[in-house]
NUNU-868488 format. One record per residue (C-alpha): residue in three letters; x, y, z. Coordinates in steps of 0.2 Angstrom, whole numbers, plus 2048, in hexadecimal, padded with zeros to 3 digits. Each point is the difference from the previous one (the first is absolute). Example, Ala and Ser with C-alpha at 12.3 -4.5 7.8 and 13.67 -1.06 7.14 Angstrom:
ALA83E7EA827SER8068117FD
This chain:
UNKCBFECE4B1UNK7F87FD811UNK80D7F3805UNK80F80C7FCUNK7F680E809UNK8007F380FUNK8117FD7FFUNK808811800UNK7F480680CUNK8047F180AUNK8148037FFUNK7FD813806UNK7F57FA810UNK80C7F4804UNK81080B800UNK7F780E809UNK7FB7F680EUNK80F7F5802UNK80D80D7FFUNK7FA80E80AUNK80980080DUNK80F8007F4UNK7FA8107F8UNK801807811UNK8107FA806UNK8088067F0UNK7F88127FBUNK811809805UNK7FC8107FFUNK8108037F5UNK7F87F37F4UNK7F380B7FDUNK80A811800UNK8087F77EFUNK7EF7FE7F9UNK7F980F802UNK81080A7FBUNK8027F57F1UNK80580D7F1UNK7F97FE7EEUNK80F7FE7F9UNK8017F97EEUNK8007EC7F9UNK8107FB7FCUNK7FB7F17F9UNK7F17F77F7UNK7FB7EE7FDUNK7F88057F0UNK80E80A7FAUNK8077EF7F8UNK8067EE808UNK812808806UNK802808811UNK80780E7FAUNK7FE813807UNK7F180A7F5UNK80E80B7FCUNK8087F47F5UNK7F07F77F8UNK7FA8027EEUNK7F0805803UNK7F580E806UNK7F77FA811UNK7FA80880DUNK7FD7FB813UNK7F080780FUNK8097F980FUNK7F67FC80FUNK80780D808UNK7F880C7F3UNK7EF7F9801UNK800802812UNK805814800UNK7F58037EFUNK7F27F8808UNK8007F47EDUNK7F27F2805UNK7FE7FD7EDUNK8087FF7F1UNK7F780C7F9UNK80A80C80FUNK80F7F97FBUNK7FE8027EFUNK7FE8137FFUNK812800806UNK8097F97EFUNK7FB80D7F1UNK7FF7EF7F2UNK7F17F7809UNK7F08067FCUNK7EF7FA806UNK7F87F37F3UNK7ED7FF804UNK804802812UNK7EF800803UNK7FC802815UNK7FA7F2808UNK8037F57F2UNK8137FA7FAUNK80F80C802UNK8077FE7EDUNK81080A7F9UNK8098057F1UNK811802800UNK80C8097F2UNK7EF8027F8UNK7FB7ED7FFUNK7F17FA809UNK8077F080DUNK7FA7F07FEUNK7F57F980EUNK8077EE7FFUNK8148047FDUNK805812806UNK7FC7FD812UNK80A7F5808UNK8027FB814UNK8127FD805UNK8027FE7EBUNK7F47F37FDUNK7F08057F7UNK7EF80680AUNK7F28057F9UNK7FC813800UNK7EE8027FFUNK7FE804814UNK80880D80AUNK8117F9803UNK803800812UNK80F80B809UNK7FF7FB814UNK80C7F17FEUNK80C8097F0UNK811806804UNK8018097F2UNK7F98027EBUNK80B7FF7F3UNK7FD8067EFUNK80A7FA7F0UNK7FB80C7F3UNK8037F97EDUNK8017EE7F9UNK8017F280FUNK8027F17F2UNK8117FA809UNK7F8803811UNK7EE7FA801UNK7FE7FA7ECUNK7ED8047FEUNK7FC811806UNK7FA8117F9UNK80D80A7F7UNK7FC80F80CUNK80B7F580DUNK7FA7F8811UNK7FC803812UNK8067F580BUNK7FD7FF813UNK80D7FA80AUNK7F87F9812UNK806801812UNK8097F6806UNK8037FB814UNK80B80C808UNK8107FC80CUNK7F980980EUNK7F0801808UNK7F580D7F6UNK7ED808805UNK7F980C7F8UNK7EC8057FEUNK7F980E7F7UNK7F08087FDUNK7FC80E7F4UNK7EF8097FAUNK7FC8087F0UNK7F38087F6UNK7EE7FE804UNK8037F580FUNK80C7F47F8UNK8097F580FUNK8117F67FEUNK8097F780CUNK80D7F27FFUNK80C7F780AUNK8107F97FFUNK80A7F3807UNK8117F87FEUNK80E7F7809UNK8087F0804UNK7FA7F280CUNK80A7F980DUNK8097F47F4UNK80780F7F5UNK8017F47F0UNK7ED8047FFUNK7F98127FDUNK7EE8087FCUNK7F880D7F7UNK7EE804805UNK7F780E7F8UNK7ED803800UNK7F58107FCUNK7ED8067FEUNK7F880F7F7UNK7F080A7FFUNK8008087F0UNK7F880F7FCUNK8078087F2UNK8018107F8UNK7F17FA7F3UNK7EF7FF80AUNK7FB7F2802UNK80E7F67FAUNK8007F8811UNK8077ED806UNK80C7F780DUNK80E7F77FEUNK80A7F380CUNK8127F87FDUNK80B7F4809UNK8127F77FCUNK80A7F7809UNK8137FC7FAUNK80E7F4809UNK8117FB7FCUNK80A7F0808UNK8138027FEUNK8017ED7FCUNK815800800UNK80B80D800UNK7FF7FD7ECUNK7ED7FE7FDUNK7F380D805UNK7ED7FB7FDUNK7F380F800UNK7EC7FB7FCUNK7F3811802UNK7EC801800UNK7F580F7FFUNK7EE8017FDUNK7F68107FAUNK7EA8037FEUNK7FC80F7F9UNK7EE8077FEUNK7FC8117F6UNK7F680A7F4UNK8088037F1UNK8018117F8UNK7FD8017EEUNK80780D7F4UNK7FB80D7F8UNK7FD8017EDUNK7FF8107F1UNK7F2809802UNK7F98007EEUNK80F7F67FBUNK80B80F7FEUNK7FF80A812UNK8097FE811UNK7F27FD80EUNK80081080CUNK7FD7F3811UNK804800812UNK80F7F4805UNK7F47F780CUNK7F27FE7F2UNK7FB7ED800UNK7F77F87F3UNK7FF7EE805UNK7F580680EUNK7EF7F57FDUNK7F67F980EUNK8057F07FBUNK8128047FCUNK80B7F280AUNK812802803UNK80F7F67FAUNK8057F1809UNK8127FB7FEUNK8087F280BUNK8137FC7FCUNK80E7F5808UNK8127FB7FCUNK80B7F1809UNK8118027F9UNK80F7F5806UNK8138047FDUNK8107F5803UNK8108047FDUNK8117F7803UNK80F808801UNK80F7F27F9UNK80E80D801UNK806812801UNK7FE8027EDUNK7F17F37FDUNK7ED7FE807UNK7EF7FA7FAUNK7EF808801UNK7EF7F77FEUNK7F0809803UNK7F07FE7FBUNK7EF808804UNK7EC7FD7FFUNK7F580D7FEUNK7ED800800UNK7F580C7FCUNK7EC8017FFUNK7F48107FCUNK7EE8047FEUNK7FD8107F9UNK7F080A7FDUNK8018117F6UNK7F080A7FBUNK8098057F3UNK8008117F6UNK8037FD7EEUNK7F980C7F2UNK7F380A7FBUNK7F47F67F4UNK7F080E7FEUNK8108087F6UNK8087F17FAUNK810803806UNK80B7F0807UNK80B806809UNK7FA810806UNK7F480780CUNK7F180B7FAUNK8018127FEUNK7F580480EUNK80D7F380CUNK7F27F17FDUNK8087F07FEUNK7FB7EE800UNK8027F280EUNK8037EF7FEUNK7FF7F380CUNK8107F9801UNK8057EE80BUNK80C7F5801UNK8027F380CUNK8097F4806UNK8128047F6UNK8107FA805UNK8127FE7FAUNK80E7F3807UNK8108047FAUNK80F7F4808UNK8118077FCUNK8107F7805UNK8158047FDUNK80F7F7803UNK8118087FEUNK8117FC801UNK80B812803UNK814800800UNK8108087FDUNK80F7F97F9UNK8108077F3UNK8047F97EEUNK8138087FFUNK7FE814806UNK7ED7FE7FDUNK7F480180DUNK7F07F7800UNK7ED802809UNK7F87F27FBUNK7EC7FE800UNK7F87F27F9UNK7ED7F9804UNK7F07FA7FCUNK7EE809801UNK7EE7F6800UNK7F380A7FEUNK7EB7FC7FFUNK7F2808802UNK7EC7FA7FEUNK7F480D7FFUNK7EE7FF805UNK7EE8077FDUNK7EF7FE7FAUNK7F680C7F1UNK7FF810807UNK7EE80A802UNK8038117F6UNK7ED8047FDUNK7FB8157FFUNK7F280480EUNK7FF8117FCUNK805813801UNK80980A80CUNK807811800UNK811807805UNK7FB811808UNK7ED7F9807UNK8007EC804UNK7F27F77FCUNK7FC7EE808UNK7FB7F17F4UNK7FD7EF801UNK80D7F17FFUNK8017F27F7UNK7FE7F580BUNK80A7F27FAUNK80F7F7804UNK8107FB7F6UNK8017EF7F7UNK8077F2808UNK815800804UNK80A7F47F6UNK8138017FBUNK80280A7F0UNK8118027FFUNK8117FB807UNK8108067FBUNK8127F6801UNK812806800UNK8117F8802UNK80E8087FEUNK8147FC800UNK80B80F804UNK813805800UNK80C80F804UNK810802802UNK807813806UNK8127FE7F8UNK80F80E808UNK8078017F2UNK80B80F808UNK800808811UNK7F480D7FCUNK7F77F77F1UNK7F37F3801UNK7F57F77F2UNK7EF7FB805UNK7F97F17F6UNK7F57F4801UNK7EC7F77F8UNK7F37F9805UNK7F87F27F6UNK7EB801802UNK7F47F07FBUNK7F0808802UNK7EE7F97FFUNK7EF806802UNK7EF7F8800UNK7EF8077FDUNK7EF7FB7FFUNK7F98017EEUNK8128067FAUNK80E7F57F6UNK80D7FE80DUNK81180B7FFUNK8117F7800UNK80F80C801UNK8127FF803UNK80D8107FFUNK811805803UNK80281380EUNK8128057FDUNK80680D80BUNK8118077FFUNK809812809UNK810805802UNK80380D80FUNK80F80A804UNK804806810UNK80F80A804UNK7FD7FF813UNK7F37F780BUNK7F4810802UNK7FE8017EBUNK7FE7F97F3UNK7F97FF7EDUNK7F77F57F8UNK7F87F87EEUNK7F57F37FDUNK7F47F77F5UNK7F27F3805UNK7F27F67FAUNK7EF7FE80AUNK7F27F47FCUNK7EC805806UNK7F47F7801UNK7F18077EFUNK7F180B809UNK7F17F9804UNK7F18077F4UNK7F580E80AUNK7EF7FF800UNK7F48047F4UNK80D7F87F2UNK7FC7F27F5UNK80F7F5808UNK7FB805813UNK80A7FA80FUNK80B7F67F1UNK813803803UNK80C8047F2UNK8107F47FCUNK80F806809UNK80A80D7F8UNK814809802UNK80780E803UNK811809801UNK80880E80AUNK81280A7FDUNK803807810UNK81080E805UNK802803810UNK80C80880EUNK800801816UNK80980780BUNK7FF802813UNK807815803UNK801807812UNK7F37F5805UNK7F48027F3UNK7FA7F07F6UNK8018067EBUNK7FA7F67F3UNK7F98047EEUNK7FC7F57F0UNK7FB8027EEUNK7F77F17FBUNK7F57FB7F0UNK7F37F3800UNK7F77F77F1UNK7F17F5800UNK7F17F97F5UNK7F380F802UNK7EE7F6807UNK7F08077FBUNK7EF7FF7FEUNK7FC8007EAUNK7F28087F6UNK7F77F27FEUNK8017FC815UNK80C7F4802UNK80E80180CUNK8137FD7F6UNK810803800UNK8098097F2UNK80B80F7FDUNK80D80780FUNK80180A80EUNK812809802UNK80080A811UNK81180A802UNK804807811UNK80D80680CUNK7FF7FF813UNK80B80880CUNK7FD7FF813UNK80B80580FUNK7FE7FD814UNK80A80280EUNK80480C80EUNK8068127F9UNK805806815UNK7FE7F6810UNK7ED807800UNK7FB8007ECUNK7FB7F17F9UNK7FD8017EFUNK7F77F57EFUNK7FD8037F0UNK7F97F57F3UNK7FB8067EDUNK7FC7F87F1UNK7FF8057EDUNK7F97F57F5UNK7FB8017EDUNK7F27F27FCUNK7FC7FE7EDUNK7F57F27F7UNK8037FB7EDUNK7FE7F27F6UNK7ED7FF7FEUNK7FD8087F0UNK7F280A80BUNK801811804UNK7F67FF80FUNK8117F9807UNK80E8027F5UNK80B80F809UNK7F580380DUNK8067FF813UNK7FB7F580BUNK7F180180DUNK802804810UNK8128037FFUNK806813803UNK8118077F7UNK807805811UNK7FE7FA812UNK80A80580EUNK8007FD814UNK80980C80CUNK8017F9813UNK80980B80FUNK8027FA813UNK80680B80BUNK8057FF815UNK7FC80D80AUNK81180280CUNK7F680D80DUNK7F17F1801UNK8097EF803UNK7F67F27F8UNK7F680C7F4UNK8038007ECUNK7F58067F3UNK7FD7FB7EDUNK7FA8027F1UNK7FE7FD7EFUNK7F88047F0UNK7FD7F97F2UNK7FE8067EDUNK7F87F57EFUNK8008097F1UNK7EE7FE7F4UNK7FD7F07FCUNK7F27F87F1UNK7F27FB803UNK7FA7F67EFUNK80B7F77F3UNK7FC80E7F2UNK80880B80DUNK7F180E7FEUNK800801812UNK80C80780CUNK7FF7FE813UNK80580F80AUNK813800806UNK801800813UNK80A805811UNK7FE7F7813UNK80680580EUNK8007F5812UNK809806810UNK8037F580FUNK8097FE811UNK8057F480CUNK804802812UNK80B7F2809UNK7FE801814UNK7FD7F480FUNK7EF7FB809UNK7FF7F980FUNK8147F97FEUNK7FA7F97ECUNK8098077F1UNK7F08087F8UNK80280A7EEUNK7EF80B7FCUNK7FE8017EAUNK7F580E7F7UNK7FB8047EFUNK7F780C7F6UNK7FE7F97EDUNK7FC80A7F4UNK80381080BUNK7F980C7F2UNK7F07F67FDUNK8038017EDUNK7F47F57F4UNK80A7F57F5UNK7FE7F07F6UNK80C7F3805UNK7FB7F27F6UNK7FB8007ECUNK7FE7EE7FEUNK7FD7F87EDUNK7F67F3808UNK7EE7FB7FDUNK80080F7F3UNK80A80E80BUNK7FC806811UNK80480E80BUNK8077FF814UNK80080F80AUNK81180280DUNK7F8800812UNK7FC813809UNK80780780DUNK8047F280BUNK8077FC812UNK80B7F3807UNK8047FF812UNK8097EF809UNK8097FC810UNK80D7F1801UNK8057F9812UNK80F7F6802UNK8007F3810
């Protein structure tokens, strides 16, 4: 880990001070009049979409694209800020200052598979980094074909800068709620021999959030280069390099088992004077070479390391034992602490592709052809974790007690997980305005545990669509796909504790139509998803058995209504139902943390009379969600509203663009995360919050 921090830092030193007299000679002031004008306008196209280049418009699947453009004007530092903006993700246990985890089309997203950097697999358990993204895509549904093991929610993938054709400087510095400081910069260009090109991007926080005492700092740097070999073969190798240190903010549970907590937003209840924050250190080095033999054929090989290590210290709220309830926190708003450390954790998944993409005509058919080859591996490490109770805090009147004092057992390898992977597709004109989609991915997947007979699995992902577009700017579509997951890993407190489940399928019937009207982006699907249903059982065991069936239509629009109206709307309805189990504590009840309705309305808008001003808003709506599995609790639907502005203008001869944000204008109270895990907590959405940043261009 230090030797990558070394190098990246190493690579962004040595740019800055070669070139800076290049930066100077090149800032063009109409070079940076581009940037700062830059319109959010909408994707066109997406890598995860599927392995064809072809528009969004005319892809069978429902994806949607935050361009960098977006983040910039939105003010989106996290995915969580992005995420607010697509009605079907939901927060999963996104629990500040720990790991920023979402559910998609009501499925939780697997932290090893259904985060992916440039398409190749990362681990999710850290705050994923945005300084050096161009832009995050989200495929929502089945991803077999694409990414073969992955969450049947879908996956988020990141797709990273790359070097630009001209010279680009840019640094920005924003401050937020209690003090919280952000400032990045970025650079980009060619060098003097113009086959080689950098990307330099490197930022720093204070945070201070919106939960007292949920404090930390964080620091990121990457680096990426590409080398225009030959006019055929294009060679592109990034770095990047995050630490991250916070206090996590636990969750809230039942008061009494059955009540809603009546709690400030900012209430913290790992606030011991021995609580520690999380430390996270992560890094990635990815390489990718492709080859271009004709106009109709190229190859693609990437591959990418990434490392990622974590302390993590909780005191811990977890039930209420004077009145015997676990979960639960006592009636007076006592609960119990518990030591909790774990040291020393890491994971090292190394992903790698190769690809072989081409056109070509049997007769009147016309062919895309993809074919490939995936590896896959992943070793996990840590050692026994201290989970000790110490003694009894309360919600409304904090009491200090004493730790533990221990430490977490020695690290050691528990369990490493392997997957190879041939795929094939072939998109088939089989008439000017019709197209069949078809193609599979054959899987060999093995995992290894400590103390746990190894699995040994190998399985066929068919995905087939046929779409019909009767012009360029529509089209319909039908599809059916296969996904594979990896099983869940037993919670806590369960007799098969931090023991993974055999790998298991899932299938998805998906309809679908797009159309690009006036301007305005359309798209809407109606999708149904099936799966084993995991649970913990009556006699504590963590299993697999039964189904979940969630049924759901989406619909989302974005585009420019006038020359000063932009507009985006993104909302889901989604039907979640469990059988199977022969229990009535889940047979026909919905799903937890998943509301019936959620819907996203955004508006920019340009002042003519005030050159350079626009302002925006959006608001936000989730229906009532449950909070247990016998669904006897119901959390509170809710409404958000944020406003914002931006102000483009010159400082001293620099392009210079001025951001604002009020989140939460109405400082409502609301739950925005009911997680199942560790026996169900509650998230409180932030307060009133403010957001103010200026960007310069030089």
């Amino acid at each position: 880990m230090t030797k990558t921090k070394f190098a990246v830092t190493a690579a962004a030193l040595a740019v800055a001070q070669a070139f800076p007299h290049t930066a100077a000679a090149q800032s063009e002031p109409k070079m940076a009049e581009v940037v700062v004008s830059a319109t959010r306008t909408v994707a066109d196209r997406a890598s995860v979409a599927g392995f064809s280049d072809s528009p969004l418009l005319q892809t069978p699947a429902s994806v949607s694209v935050i361009t960098r453009e977006q983040m910039q004007d939105l003010n989106i530092q996290t995915t969580t800020d992005a995420a607010r903006y697509d009605a079907s993700i939901s927060d999963a246990y996104n629990a500040v200052g720990y790991a920023e985890q979402f559910s998609i089309r009501g499925f939780k997203l697997d932290n090893a598979s259904s985060y992916r950097k440039d398409g190749l697999a990362i681990s999710g358990d850290t705050q994923i980094p945005l300084e050096n993204k161009e832009s995050i895509e989200v495929l929502k549904g089945l991803a077999g074909l694409q990414a073969g093991l992955a969450a049947p929610g879908g996956i988020v993938n990141y797709v990273t800068k790359r070097p630009t054709s001209q010279t680009m400087r840019s640094a920005l510095f924003g401050v937020s709620e209690r003090g919280s400081l952000h400032g990045e910069v970025d650079l980009g260009g060619r060098f003097e021999d113009r086959r080689f090109g950098y990307r330099i991007n490197a930022a720093a926080d204070r945070l201070r959030s919106y939960i007292k005492g949920a404090d930390g700092h964080r620091s990121f740097v990457s680096g990426a280069f590409d080398w225009q070999i030959t006019p055929q073969a294009l060679l592109q190798i990034d770095a990047d390099y995050q630490n991250k240190s916070q206090v996590s903010a636990p969750g809230f549970q039942l008061i009494g088992g059955t009540s809603l907590p009546d709690v400030a937003a900012d209430n913290m209840l790992n606030n011991q004077p021995w609580s520690l924050p999380v430390k996270t250190e992560s890094s990635n080095i990815g390489a990718r070479f492709q080859y271009q033999f004709s106009p109709e054929w190229h190859a693609t090989v990437s591959a990418n390391r990434h490392l990622f290590k974590r302390d993590d210290y909780t005191a811990f709220p977890y039930g209420c034992s004077t009145e015997e309830l676990w979960p639960g926190f006592c009636a007076n708003g006592d609960y119990d602490v518990y030591d909790y450390r774990s040291l020393g954790e890491k994971k090292k998944p190394l992903a790698a592709q190769a690809m072989l993409q081409g056109r070509f005509a049997t007769g009147s058919l016309r062919h895309e052809f993809t074919g490939g080859f995936s590896y896959f591996e992943n070793h996990e490490y840590w050692g026994d974790y201290i989970y000790n109770w110490v003694g009894v805090s309360n919600i409304y009147h904090p009491v200090a007690v004493p730790p533990d004092g221990g430490s977490s057992g020695p690290v050691s390898e528990r369990r490493n997980d392997h997957e190879r992977a041939l795929f094939v597709q072939d998109i088939v004109a089989l008439t000017g305005e019709l197209k069949l989609h078809a193609g599979a991915r054959y899987v060999k997947v093995r995992r290894n545990e400590v103390d746990v007979i190894p699995t040994n699995a190998n399985f066929w992902l068919p995905n087939v669509a046929l779409v019909y577009s009767p012009r360029e700017t529509a089209s319909l579509y039908v599809s059916y796909a296969q996904g594979l997951e990896h099983g869940g890993i037993a919670p806590i407190e369960t007799s098969n504790a931090n023991h993974a489940l055999p790998p298991g399928k899932s299938r998805q019937v998906e309809v679908g139509a797009k159309a690009l009207v006036g301007g305005v982006s359309y798209s809407g699907a109606l999708y149904q998803i099936e799966k084993g249903l995991e649970y913990t059982d009556a006699s504590g065991t963590f299993v697999r058995n039964g189904q979940a069936r969630h049924r759901g239509i989406e619909f989302a629009a974005q585009g420019r209504l006038t020359r000063e109206l932009m507009v985006g709307v993104s909302a889901t309805a989604l039907h979640t139902e469990q059988s199977g189990t022969g229990k009535s504590i889940y047979d026909g009840k919905r799903v937890t943390n998943v509301p019936a309705f959620k819907s996203t309305v955004f508006a920019e808008y340009t002042l003519a009379q005030v050159p350079g001003l626009k302002l925006n808003g959006d608001w936000q709506f989730a229906g009532k969600k449950a909070f247990d599995e016998e669904n006897t609790v119901m959390v509170p639907k809710y409404h958000v509203l944020n406003l914002g502005a931006s102000y483009s203008t010159r400082l001293g001869g620099a392009p210079t663009v001025f951001r604002a944000q009020v989140r939460n204008a109405l400082d409502k109270f609301y739950w925005r995360d009911v997680t199942p895990d560790l026996g169900g907590y509650l998230f409180p959405g932030a307060e009133r919050t403010f957001r103010v940043s200026a960007q310069v261009f030089f």
